[in-house]
N, CA, C and O atoms as a Tinker XYZ file with bonds, in Angstrom:
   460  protein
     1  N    -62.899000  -51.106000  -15.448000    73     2
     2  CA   -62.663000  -49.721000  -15.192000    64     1     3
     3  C    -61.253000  -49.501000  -14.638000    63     2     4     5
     4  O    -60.472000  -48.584000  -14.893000    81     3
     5  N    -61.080000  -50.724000  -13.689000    73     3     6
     6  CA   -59.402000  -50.035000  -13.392000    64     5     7
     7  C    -58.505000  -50.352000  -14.347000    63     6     8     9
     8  O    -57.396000  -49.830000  -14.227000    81     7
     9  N    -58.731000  -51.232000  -15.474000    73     7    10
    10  CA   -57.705000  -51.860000  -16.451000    64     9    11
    11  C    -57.937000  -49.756000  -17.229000    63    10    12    13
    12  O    -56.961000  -49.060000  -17.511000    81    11
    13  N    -58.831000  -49.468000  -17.316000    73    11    14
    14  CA   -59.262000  -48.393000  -18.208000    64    13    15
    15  C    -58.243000  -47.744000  -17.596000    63    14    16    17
    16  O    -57.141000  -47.741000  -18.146000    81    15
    17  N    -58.494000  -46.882000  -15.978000    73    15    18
    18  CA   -57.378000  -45.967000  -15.360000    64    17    19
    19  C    -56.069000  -46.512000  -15.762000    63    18    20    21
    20  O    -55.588000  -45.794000  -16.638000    81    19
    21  N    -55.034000  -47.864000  -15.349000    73    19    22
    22  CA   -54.564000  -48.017000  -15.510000    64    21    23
    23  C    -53.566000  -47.699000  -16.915000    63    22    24    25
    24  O    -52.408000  -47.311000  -16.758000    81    23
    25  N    -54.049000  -47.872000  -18.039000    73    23    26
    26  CA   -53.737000  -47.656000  -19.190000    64    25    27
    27  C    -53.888000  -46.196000  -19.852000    63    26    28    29
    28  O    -53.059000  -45.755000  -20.648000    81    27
    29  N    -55.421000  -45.259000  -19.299000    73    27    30
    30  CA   -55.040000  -43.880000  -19.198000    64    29    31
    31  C    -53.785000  -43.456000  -18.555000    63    30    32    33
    32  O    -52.975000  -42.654000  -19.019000    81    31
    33  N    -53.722000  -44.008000  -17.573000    73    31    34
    34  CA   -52.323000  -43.401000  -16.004000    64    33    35
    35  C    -50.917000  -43.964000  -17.106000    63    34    36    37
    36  O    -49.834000  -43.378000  -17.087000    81    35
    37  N    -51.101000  -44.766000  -17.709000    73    35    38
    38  CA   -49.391000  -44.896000  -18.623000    64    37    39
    39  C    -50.112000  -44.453000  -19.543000    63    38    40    41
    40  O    -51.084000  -44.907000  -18.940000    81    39
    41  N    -50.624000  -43.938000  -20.549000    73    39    42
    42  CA   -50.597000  -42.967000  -21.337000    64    41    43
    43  C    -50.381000  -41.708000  -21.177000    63    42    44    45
    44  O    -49.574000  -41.120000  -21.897000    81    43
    45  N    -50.962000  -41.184000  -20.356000    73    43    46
    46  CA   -50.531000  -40.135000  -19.573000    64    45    47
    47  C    -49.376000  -39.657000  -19.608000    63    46    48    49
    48  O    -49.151000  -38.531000  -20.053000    81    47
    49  N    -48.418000  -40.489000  -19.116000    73    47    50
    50  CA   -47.197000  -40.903000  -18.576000    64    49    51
    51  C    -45.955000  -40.770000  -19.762000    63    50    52    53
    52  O    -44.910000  -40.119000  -19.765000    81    51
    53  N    -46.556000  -41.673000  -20.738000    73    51    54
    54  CA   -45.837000  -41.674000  -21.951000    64    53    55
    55  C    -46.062000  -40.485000  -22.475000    63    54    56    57
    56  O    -44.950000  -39.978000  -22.621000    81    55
    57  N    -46.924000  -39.715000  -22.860000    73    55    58
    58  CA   -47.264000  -38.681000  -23.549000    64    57    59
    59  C    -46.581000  -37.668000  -22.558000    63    58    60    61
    60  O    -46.090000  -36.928000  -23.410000    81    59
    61  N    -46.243000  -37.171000  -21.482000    73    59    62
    62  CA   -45.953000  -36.103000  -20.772000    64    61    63
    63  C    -44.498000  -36.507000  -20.803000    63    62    64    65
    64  O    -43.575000  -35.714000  -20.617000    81    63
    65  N    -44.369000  -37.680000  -21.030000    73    63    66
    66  CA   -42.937000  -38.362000  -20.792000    64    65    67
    67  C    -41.487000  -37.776000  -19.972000    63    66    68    69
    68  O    -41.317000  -36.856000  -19.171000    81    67
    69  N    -40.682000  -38.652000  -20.510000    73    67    70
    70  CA   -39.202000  -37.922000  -20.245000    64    69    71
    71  C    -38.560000  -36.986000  -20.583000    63    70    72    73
    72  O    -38.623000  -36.902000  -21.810000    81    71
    73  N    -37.874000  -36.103000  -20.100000    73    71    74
    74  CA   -37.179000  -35.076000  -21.470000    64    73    75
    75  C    -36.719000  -35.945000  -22.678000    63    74    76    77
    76  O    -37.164000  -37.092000  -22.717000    81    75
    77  N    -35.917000  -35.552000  -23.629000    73    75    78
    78  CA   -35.069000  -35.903000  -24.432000    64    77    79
    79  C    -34.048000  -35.343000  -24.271000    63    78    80    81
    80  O    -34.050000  -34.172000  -23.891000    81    79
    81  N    -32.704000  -36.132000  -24.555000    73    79    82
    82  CA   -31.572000  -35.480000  -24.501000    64    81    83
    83  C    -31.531000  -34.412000  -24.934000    63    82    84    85
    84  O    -30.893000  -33.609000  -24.254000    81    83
    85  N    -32.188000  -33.878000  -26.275000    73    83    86
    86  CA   -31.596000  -32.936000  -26.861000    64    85    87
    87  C    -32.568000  -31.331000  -26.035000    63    86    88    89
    88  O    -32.170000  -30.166000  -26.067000    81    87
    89  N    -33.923000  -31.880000  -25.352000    73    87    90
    90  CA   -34.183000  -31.080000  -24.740000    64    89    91
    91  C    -33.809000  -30.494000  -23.179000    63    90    92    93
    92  O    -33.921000  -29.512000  -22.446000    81    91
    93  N    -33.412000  -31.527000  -23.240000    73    91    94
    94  CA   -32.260000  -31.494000  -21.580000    64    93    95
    95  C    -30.910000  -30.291000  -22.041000    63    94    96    97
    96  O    -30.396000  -29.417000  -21.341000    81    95
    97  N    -30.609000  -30.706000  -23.578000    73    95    98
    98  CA   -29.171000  -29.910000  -23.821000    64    97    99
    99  C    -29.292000  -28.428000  -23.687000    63    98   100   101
   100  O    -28.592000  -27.588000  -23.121000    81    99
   101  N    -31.044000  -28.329000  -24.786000    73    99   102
   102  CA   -31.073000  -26.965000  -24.875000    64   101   103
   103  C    -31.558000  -26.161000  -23.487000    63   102   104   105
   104  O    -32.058000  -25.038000  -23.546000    81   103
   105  N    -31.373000  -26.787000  -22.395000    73   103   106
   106  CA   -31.834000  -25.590000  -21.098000    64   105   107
   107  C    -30.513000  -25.830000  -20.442000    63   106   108   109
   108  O    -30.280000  -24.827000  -19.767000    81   107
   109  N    -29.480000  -26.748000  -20.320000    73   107   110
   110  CA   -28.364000  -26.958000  -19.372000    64   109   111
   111  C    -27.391000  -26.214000  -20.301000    63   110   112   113
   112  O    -26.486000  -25.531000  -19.823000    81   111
   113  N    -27.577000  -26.346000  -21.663000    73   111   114
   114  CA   -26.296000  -25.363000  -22.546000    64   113   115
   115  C    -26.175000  -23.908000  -22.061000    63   114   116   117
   116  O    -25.026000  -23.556000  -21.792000    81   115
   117  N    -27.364000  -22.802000  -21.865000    73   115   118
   118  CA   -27.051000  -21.867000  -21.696000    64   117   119
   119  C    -26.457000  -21.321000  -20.018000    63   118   120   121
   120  O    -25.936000  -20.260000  -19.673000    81   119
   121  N    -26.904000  -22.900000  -19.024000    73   119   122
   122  CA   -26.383000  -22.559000  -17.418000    64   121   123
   123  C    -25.093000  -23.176000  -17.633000    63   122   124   125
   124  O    -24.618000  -23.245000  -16.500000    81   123
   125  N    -24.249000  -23.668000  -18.458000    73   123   126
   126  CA   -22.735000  -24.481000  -18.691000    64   125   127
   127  C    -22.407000  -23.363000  -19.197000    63   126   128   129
   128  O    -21.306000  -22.935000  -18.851000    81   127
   129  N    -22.980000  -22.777000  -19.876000    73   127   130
   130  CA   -22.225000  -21.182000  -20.811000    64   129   131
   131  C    -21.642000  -20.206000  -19.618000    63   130   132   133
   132  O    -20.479000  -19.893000  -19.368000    81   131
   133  N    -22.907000  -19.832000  -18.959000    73   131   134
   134  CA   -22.467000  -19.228000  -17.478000    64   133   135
   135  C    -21.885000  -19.754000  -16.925000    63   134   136   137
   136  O    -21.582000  -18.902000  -16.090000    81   135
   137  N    -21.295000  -20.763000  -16.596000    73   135   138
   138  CA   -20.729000  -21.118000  -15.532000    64   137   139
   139  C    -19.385000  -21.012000  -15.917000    63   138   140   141
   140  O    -18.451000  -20.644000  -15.205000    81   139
   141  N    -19.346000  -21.429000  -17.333000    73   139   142
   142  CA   -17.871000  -21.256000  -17.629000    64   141   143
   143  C    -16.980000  -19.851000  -17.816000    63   142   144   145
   144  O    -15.796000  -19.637000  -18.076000    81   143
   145  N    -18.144000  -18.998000  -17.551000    73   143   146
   146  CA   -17.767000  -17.425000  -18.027000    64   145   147
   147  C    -17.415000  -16.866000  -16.618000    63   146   148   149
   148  O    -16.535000  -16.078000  -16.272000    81   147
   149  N    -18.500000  -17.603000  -15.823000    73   147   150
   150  CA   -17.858000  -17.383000  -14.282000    64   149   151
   151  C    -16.754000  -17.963000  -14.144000    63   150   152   153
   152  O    -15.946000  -17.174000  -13.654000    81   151
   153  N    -16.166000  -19.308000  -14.402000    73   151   154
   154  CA   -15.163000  -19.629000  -13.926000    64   153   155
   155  C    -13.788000  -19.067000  -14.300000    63   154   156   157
   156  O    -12.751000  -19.146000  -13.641000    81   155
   157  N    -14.017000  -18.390000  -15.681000    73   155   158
   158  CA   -12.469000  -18.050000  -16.629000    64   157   159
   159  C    -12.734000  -16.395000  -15.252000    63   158   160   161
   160  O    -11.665000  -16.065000  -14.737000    81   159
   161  N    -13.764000  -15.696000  -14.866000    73   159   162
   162  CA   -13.585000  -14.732000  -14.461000    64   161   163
   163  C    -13.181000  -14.931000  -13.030000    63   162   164   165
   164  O    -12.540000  -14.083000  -12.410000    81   163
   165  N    -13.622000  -16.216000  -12.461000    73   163   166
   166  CA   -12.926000  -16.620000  -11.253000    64   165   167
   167  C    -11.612000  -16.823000  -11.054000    63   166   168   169
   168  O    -11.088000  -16.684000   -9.949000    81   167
   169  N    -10.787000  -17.277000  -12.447000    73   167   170
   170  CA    -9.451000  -17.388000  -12.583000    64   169   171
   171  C     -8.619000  -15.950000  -12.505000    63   170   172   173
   172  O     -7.799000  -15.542000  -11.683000    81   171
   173  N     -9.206000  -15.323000  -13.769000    73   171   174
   174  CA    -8.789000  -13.865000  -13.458000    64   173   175
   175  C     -9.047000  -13.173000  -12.469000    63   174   176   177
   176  O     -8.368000  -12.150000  -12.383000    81   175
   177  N     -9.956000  -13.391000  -11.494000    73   175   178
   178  CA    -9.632000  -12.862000  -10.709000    64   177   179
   179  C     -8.833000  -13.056000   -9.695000    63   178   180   181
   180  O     -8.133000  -12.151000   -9.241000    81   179
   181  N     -8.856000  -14.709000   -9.052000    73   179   182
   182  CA    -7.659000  -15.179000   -8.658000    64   181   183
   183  C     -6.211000  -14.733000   -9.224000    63   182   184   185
   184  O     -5.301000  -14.698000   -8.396000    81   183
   185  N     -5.960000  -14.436000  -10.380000    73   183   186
   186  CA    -4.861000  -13.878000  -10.776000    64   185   187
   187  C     -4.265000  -12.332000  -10.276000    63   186   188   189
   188  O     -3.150000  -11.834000  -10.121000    81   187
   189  N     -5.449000  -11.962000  -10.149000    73   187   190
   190  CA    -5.281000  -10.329000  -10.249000    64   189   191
   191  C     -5.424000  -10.113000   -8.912000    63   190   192   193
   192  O     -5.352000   -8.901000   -8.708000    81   191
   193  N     -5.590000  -10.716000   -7.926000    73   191   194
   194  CA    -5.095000  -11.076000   -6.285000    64   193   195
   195  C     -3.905000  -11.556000   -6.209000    63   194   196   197
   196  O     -3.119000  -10.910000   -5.515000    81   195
   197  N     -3.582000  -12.362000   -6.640000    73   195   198
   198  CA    -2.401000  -12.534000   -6.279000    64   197   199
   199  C     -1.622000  -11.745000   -7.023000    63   198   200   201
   200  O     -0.531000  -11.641000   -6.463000    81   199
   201  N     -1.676000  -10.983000   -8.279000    73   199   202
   202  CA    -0.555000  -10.070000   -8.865000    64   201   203
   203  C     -1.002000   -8.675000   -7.893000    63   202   204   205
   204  O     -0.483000   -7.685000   -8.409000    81   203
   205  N     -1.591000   -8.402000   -6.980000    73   203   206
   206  CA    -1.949000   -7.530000   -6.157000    64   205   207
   207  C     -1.376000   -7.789000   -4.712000    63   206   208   209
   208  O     -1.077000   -6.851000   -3.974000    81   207
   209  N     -1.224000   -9.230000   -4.311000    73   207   210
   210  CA    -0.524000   -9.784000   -3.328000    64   209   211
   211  C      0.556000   -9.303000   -3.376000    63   210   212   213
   212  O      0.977000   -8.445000   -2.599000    81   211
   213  N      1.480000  -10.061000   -4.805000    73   211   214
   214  CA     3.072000   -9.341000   -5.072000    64   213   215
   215  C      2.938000   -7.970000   -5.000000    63   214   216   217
   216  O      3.692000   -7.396000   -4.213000    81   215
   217  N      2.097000   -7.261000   -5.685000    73   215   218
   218  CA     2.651000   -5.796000   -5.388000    64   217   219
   219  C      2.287000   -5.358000   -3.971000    63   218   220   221
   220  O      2.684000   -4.211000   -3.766000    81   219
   221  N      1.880000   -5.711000   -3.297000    73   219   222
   222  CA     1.594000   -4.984000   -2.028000    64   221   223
   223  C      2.626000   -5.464000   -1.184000    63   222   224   225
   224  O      2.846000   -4.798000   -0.173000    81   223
   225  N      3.441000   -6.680000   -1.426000    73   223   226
   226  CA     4.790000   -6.538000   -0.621000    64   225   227
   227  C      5.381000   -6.535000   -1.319000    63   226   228   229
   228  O      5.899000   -7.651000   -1.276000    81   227
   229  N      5.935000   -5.816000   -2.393000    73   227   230
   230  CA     6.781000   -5.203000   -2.955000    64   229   231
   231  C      6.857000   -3.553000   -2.109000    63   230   232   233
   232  O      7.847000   -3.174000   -1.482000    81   231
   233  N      5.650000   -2.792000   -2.272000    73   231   234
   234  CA     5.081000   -1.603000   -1.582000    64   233   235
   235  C      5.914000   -1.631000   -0.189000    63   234   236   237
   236  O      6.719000   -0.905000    0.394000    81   235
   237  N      5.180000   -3.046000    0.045000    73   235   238
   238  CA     5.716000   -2.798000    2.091000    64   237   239
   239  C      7.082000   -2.614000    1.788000    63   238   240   241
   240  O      7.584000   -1.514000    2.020000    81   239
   241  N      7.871000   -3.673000    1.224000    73   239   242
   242  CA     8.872000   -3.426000    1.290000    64   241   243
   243  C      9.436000   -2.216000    1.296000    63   242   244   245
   244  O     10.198000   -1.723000    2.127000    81   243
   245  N      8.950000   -1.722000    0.187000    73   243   246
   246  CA     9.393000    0.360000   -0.074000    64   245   247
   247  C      9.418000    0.947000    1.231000    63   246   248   249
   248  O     10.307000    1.606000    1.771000    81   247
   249  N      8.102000    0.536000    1.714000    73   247   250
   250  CA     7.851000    1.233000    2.611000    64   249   251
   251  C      8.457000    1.236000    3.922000    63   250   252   253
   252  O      8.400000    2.045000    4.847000    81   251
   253  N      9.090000    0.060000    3.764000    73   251   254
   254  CA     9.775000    0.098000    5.087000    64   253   255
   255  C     11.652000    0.455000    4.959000    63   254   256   257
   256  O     12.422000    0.956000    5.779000    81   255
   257  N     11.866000   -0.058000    3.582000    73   255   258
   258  CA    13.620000    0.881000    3.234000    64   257   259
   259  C     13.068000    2.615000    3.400000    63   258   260   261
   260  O     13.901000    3.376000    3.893000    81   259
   261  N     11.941000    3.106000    3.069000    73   259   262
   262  CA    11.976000    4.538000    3.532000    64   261   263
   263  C     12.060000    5.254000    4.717000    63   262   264   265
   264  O     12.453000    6.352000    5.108000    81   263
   265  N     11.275000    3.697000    5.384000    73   263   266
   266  CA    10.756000    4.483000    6.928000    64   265   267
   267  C     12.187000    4.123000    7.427000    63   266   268   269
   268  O     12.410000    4.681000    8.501000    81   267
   269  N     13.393000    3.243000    6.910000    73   267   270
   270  CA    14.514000    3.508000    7.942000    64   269   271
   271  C     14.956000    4.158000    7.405000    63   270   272   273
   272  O     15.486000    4.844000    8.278000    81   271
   273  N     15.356000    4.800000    6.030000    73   271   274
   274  CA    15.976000    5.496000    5.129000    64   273   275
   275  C     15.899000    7.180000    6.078000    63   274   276   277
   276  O     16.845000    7.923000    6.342000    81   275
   277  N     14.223000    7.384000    6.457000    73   275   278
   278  CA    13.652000    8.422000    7.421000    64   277   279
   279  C     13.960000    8.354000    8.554000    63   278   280   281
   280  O     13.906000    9.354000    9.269000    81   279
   281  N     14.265000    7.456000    8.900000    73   279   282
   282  CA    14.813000    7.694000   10.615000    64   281   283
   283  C     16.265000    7.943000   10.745000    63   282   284   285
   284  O     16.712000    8.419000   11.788000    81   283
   285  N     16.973000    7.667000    9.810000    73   283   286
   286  CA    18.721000    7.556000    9.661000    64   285   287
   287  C     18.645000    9.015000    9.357000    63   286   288   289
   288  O     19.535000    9.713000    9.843000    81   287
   289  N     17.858000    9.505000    8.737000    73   287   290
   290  CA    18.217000   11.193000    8.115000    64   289   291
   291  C     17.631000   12.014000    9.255000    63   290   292   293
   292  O     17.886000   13.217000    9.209000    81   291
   293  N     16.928000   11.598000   10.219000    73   291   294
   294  CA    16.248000   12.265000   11.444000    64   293   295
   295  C     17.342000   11.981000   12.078000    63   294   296   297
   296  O     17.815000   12.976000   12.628000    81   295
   297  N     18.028000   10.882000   12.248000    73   295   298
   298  CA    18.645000   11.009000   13.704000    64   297   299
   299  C     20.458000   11.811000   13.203000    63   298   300   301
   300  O     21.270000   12.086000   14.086000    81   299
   301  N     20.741000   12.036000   11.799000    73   299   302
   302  CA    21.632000   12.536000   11.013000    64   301   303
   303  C     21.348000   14.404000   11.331000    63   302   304   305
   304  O     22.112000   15.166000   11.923000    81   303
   305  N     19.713000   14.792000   10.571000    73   303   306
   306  CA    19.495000   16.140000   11.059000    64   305   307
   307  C     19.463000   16.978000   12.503000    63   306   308   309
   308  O     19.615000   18.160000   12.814000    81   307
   309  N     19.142000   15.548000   13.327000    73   307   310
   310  CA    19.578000   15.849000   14.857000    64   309   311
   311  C     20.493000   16.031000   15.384000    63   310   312   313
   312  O     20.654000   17.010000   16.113000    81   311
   313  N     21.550000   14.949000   15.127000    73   311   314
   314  CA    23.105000   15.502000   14.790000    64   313   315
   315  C     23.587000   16.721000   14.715000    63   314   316   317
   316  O     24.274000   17.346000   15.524000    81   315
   317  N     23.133000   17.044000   13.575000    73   315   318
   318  CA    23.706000   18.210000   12.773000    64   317   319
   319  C     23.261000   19.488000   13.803000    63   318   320   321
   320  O     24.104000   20.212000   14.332000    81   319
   321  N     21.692000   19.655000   14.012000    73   319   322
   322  CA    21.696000   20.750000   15.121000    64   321   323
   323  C     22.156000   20.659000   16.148000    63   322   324   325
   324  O     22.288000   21.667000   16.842000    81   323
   325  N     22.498000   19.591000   16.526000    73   323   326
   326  CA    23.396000   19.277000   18.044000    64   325   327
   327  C     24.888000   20.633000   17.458000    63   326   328   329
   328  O     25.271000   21.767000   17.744000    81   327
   329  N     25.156000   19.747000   16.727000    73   327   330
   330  CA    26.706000   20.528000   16.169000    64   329   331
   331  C     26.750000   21.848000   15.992000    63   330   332   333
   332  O     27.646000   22.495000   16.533000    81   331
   333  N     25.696000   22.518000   15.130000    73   331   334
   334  CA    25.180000   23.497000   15.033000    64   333   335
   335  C     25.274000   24.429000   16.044000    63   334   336   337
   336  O     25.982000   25.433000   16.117000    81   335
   337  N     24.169000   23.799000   17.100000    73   335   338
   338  CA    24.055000   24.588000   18.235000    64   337   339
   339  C     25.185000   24.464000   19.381000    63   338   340   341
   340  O     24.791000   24.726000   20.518000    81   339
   341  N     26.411000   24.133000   19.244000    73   339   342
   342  CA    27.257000   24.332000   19.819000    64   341   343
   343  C     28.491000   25.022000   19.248000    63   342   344   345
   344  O     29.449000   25.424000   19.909000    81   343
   345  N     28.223000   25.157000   17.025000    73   343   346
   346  CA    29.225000   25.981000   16.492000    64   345   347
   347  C     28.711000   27.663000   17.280000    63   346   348   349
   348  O     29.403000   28.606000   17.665000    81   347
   349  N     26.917000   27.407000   17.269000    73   347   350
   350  CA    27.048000   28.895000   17.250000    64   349   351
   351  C     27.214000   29.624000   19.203000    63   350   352   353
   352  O     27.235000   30.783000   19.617000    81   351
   353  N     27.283000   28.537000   19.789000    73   351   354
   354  CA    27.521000   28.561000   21.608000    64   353   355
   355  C     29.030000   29.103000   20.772000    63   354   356   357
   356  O     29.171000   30.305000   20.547000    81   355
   357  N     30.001000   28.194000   20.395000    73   355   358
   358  CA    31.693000   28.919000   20.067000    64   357   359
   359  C     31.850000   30.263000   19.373000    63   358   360   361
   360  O     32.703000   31.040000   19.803000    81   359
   361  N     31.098000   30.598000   18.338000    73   359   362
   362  CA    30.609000   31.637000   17.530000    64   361   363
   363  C     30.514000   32.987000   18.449000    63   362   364   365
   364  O     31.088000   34.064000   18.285000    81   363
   365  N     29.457000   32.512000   19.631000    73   363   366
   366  CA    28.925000   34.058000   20.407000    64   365   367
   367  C     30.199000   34.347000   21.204000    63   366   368   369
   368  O     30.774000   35.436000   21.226000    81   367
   369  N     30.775000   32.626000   22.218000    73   367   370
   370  CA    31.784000   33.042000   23.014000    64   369   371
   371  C     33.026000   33.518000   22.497000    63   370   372   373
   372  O     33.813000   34.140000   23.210000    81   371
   373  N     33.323000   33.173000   20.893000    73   371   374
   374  CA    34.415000   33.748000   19.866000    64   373   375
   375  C     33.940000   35.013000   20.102000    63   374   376   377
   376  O     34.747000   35.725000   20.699000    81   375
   377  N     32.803000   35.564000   19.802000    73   375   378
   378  CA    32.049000   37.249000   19.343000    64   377   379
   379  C     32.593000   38.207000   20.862000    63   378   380   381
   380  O     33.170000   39.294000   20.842000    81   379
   381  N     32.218000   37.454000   22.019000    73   379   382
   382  CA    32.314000   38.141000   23.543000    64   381   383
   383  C     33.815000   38.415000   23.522000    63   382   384   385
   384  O     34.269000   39.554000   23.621000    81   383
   385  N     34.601000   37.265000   23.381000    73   383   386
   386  CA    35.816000   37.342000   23.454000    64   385   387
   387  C     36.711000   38.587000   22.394000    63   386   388   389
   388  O     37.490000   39.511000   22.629000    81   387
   389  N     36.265000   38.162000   21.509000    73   387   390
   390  CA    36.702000   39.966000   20.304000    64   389   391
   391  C     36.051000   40.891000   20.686000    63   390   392   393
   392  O     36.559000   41.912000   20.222000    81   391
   393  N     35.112000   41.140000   21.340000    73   391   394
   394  CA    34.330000   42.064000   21.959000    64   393   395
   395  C     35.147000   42.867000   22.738000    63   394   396   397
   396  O     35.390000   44.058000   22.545000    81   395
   397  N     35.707000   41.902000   23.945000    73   395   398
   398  CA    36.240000   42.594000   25.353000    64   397   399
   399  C     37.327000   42.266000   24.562000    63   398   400   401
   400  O     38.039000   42.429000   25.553000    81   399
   401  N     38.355000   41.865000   23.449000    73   399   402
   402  CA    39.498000   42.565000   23.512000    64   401   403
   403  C     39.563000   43.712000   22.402000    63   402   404   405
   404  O     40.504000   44.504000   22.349000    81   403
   405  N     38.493000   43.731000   21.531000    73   403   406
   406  CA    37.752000   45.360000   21.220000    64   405   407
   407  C     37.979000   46.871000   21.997000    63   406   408   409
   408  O     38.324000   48.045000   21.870000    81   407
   409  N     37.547000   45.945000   22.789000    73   407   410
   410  CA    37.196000   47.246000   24.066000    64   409   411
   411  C     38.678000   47.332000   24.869000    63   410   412   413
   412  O     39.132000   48.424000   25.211000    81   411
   413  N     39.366000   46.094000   25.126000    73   411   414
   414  CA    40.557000   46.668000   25.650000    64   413   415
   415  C     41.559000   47.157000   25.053000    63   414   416   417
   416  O     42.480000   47.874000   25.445000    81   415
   417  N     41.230000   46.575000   23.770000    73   415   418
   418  CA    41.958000   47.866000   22.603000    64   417   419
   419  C     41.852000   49.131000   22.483000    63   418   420   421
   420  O     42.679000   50.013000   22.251000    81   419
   421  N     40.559000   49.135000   22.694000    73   419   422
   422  CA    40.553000   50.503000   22.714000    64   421   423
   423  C     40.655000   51.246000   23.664000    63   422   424   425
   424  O     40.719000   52.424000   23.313000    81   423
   425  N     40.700000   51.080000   24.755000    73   423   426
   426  CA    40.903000   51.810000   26.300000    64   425   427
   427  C     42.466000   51.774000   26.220000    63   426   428   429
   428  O     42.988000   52.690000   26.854000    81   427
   429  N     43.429000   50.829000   25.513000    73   427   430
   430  CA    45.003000   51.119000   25.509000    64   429   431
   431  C     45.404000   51.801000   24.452000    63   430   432   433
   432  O     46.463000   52.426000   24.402000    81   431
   433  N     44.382000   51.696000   23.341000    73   431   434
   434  CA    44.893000   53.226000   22.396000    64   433   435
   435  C     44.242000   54.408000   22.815000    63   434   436   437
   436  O     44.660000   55.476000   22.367000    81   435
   437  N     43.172000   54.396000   23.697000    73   435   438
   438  CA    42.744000   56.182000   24.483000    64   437   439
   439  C     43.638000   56.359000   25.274000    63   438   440   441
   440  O     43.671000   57.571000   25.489000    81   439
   441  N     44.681000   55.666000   26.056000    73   439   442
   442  CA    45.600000   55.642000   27.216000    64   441   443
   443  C     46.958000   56.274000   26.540000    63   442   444   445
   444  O     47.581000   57.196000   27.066000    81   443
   445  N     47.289000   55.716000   25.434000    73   443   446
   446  CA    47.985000   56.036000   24.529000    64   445   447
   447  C     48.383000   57.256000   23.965000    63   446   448   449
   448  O     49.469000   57.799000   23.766000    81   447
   449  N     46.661000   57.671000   23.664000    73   447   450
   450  CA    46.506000   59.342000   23.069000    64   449   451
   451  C     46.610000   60.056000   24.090000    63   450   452   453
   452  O     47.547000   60.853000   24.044000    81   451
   453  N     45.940000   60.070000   25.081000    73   451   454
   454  CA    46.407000   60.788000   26.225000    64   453   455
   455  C     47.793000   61.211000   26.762000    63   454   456   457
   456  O     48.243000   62.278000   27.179000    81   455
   457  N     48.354000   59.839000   26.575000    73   455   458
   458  CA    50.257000   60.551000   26.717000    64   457   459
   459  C     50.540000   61.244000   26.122000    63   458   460
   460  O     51.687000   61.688000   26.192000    81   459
């Protein structure tokens, strides 16, 4: 009886057997298919990070010739009203000054008519 088990237990064995290569191929072919579709998309995407890397300091860069480009024209427009506001301080005291000799013009040509 155990020679019997014995020889059922490797029949068994044989009959349920090993894969075969070619049945091993057909279930690992379609997870090698994926994997390789992941990997070409892992590349591209690695690519498209780093061509995103370059442009984003390219960007900074912009961004920072503007932001001094912006501060040189701020501290230029500040300037300018500085200047400004002291043409038109000369402007009013020019205006006062023709003003009162306006007026003393004219008090020496009423002085005038009177003679």
């Amino acid at each position: 009886m155990k020679r019997f088990l014995i020889i059922t237990g490797a029949i068994l064995i044989f009959l349920t057997g090993c894969a075969t290569k070619e049945y091993v191929k057909e279930q690992t072919d379609p997870i090698n298919q994926k994997l390789e579709r992941i990997e070409k998309q892992l590349e591209n995407m690695n690519k498209d990070i780093s061509s995103l890397r370059t442009d984003i300091k390219a960007v900074s860069s912009n961004v920072e010739s503007v932001n001094w480009t912006a501060k040189e024209a701020l501290k230029k427009s500040e300037e300018a009203v500085k200047e400004s506001k002291a043409a038109v301080m000369q402007a009013q005291d020019a205006a006062r000054k023709a003003q009162a000799a306006a007026e003393t013009s004219k008090k020496a040509f009423e002085l005038q008519q009177k003679k």
